[in-house]
C-alpha angles and dihedrals in degrees: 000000000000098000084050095056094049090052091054088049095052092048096047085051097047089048085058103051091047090055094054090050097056087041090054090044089051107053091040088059089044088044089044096050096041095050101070083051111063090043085055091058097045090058100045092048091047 
């Protein structure tokens, strides 16, 4: 039962990780494609 479970941890934790990944890669693009913009839209209002 132990190597199992040790399986099942690395996994969750991969999973995880993975997750986190994905998250961070997906609020950078956002991040990334809003930006400009925004600035688009300052400098046309100004």
């Amino acid at each position: 039962m132990i190597p199992i479970l040790q399986d099942i941890k690395a996994g969750f934790f991969l999973a995880l990780a993975l997750a986190m990944v994905v998250l961070i890669c997906t609020i950078a693009g956002l991040g990334m494609v809003l930006r400009p913009v925004r600035w688009s839209d300052r400098r046309g209002y100004r």
